[in-house]
N, C-alpha and C positions, 0 to 999 in steps of 0.2 A: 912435493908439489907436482901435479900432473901437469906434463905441458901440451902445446897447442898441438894436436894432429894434424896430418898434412894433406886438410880439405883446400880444396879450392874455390876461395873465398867466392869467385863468379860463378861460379855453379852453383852453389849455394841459393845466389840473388835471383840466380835463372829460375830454377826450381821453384823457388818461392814463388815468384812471378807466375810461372805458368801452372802450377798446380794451386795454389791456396789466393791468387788476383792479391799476393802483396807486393807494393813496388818500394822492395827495400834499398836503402842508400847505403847502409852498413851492417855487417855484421863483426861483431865480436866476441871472441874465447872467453869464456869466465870459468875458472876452473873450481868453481866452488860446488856444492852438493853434498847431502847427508850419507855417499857414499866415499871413500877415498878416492876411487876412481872413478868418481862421476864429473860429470863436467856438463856445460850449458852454452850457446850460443844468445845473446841479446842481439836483436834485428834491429834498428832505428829505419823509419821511414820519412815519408812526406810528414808535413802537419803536426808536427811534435807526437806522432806514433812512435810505440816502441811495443817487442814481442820479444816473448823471454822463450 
C-alpha cells in the first residue's frame, strides 16, 4: 500500500486558493489509482463541493 507523502497539507489549500479560486477546507490522501504507485488527493470545499 502506498503511503501519504509528506505534502503540506496548507500549502496544498493555498495553492488551490490562489491559483485554480478554490476555497478548499480539506484535503485528503487516497491512495488508490490504476497504477501501484499512483495516488490521488480529494479536495472538499464550501457547498457540498468536492474535487478529486
Amino acid at each position: 500500500m502506498l503511503t501519504k507523502p509528506e505534502f503540506n497539507q496548507g500549502k496544498i489549500i493555498d495553492g488551490l486558493k490562489e491559483h485554480f479560486h478554490i476555497a478548499a477546507k480539506e484535503v485528503t490522501f487516497l491512495p488508490i489509482g490504476h497504477d501501484p504507485k499512483a495516488a490521488v488527493y480529494r479536495v472538499t470545499g464550501g457547498v457540498a463541493k468536492s474535487f478529486f
